[in-house]
Backbone as CSV, one residue per row, in Angstrom:
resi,resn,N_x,N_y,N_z,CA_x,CA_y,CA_z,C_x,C_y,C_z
1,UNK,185.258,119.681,78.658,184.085,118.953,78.159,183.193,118.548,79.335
2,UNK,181.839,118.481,79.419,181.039,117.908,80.092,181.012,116.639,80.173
3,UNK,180.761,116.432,81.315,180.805,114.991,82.214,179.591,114.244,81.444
4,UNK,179.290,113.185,80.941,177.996,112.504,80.783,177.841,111.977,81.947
5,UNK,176.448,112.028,82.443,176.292,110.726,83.580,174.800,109.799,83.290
6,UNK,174.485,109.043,83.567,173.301,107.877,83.266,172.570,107.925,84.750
7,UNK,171.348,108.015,83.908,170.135,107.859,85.383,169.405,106.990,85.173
8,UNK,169.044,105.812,85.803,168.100,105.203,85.159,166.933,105.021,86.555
9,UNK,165.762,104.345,86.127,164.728,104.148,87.322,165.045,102.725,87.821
10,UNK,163.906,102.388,88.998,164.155,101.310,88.982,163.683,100.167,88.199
11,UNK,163.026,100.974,87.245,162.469,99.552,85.812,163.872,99.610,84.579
12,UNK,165.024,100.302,85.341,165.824,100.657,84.414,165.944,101.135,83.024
13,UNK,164.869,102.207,83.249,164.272,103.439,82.239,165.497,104.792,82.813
14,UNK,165.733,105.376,81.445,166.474,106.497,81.614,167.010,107.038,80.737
15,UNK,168.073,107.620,81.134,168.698,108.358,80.253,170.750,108.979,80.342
16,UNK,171.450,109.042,79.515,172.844,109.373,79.286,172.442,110.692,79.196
17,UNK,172.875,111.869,80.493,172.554,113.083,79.673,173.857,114.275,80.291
18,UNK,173.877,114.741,79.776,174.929,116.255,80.105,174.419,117.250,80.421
19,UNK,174.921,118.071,81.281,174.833,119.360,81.835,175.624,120.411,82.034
20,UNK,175.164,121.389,81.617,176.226,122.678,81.473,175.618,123.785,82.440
21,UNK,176.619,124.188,82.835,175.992,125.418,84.507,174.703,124.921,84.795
22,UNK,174.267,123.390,85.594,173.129,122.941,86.014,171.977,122.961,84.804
23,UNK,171.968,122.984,83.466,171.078,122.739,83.242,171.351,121.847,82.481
24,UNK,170.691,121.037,81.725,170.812,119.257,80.618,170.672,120.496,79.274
25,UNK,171.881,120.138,78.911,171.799,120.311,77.145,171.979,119.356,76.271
26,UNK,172.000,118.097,76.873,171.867,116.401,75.944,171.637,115.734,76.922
27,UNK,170.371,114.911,75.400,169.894,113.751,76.525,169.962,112.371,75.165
28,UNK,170.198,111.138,75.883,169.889,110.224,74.740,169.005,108.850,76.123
29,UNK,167.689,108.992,75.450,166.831,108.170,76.240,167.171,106.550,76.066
30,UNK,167.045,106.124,77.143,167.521,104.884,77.025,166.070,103.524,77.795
31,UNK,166.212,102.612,77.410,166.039,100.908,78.475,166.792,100.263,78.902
32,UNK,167.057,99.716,79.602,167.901,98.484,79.903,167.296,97.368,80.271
33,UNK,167.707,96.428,79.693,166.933,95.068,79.956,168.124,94.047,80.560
34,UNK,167.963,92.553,80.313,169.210,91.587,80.683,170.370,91.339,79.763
35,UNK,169.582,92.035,78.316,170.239,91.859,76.886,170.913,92.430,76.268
36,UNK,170.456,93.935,76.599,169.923,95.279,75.625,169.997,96.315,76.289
37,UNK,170.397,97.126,75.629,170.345,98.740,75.440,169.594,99.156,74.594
38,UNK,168.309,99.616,74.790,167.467,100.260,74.041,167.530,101.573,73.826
39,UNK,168.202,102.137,72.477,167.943,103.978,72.182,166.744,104.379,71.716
40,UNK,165.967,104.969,72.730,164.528,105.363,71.907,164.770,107.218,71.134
41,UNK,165.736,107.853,71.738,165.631,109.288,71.548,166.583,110.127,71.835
42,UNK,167.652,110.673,71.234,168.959,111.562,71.256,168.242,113.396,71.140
43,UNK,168.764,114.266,72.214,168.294,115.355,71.657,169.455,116.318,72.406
44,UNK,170.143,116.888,71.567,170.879,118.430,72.147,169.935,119.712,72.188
45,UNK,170.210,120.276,72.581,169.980,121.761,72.639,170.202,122.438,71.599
46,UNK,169.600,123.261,70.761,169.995,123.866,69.684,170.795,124.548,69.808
47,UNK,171.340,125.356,70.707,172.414,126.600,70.874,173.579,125.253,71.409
48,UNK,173.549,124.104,71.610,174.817,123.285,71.573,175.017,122.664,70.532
49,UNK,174.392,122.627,69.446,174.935,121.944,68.557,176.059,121.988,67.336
50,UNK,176.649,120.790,67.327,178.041,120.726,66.437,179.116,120.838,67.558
51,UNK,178.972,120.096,68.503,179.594,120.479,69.738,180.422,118.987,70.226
52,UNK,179.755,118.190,69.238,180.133,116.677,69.717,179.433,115.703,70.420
53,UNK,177.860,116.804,71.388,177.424,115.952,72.146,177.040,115.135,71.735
54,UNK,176.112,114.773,71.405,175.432,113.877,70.847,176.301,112.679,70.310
55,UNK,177.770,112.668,69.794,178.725,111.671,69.415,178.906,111.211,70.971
56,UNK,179.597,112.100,71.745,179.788,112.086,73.062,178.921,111.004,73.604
57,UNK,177.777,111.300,74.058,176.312,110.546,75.063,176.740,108.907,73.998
58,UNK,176.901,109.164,72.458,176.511,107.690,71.933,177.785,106.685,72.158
59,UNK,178.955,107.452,72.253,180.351,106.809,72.805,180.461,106.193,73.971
60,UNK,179.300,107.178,74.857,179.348,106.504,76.180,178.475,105.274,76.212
61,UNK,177.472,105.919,75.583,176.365,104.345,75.645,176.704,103.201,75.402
62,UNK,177.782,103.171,74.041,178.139,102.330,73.564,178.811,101.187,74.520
63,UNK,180.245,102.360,75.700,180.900,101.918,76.370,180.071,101.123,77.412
64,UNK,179.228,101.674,77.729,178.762,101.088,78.882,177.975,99.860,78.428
65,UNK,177.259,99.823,77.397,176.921,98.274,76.556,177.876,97.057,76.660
66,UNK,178.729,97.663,76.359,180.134,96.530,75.978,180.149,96.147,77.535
67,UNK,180.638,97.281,78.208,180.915,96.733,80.183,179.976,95.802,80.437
68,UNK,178.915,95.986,80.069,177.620,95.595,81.032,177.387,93.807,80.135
69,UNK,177.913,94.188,78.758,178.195,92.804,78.043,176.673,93.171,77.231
70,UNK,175.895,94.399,76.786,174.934,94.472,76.381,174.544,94.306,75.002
71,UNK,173.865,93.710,74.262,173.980,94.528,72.614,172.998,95.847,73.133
72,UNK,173.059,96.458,71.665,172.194,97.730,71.312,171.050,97.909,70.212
73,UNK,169.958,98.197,70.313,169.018,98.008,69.749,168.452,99.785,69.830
74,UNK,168.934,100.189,68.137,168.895,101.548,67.693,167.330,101.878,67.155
75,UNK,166.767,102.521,68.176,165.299,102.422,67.724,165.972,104.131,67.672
76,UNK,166.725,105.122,67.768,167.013,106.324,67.818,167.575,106.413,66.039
77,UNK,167.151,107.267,65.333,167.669,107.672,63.979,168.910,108.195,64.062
78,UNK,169.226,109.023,65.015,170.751,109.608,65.096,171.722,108.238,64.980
79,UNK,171.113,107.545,66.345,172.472,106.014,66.793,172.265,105.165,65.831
80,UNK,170.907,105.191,65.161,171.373,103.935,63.631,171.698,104.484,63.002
81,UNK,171.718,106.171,62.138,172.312,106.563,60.761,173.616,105.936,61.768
82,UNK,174.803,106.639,62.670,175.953,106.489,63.244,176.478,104.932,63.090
83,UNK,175.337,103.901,63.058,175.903,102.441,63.482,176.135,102.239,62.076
84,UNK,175.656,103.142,60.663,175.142,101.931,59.418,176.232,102.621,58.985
85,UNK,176.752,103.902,59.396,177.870,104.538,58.591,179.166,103.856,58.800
86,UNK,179.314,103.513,60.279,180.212,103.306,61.095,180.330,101.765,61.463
87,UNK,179.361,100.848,60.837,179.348,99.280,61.086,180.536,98.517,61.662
88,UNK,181.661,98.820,61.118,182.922,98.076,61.696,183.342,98.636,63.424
89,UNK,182.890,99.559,63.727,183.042,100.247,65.025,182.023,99.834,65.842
90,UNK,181.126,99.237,65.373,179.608,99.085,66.491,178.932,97.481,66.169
91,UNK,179.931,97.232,65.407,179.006,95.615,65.193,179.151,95.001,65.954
92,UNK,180.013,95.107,67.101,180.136,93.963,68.579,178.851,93.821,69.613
93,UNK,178.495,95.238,69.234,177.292,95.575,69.968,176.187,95.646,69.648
94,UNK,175.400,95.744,68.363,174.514,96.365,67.255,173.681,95.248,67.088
95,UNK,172.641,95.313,67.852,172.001,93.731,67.274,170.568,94.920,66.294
96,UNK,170.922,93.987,65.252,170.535,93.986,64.212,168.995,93.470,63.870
């Protein structure tokens, strides 16, 4: 499986994304604030999909929310259908 790794700027703008033989075949755009994890935008590659990424990048985000002590604020349609299906798994984090 591919490594996820997180880039962010220094306004802590960025992104959770994966790469396969050097090129990004998932990305899930992110903010970071003092509070928050902001998801603005999840996108695989069409020739990767059904592959997991996209569960993958949102597992990590998640993780790294919780570390960082963040909630999450799902402005991404993928990470809210995932949070409203999945509520008992993401409500620690899920500000609403």
């Amino acid at each position: 499986m591919s490594e996820i790794k997180l880039r962010l700027d220094e306004r802590k703008r960025g992104a959770f994304f994966i790469e396969e033989d050097g090129k990004q075949v998932g990305e899930m755009v992110i903010g970071v604030s003092d509070t928050a994890v902001t998801v603005y935008h999840t996108e695989v590659d069409e020739n990767m999909s059904g592959k997991g990424l996209a569960k993958s990048m949102l597992d990590e985000m998640v993780g790294y929310a919780r570390k960082q002590n963040l909630q999450v604020v799902p402005l991404c349609e993928y990470v809210h259908v995932q949070f409203k299906k999945h509520p008992e798994e993401y409500q620690d984090v899920w500000r609403k």
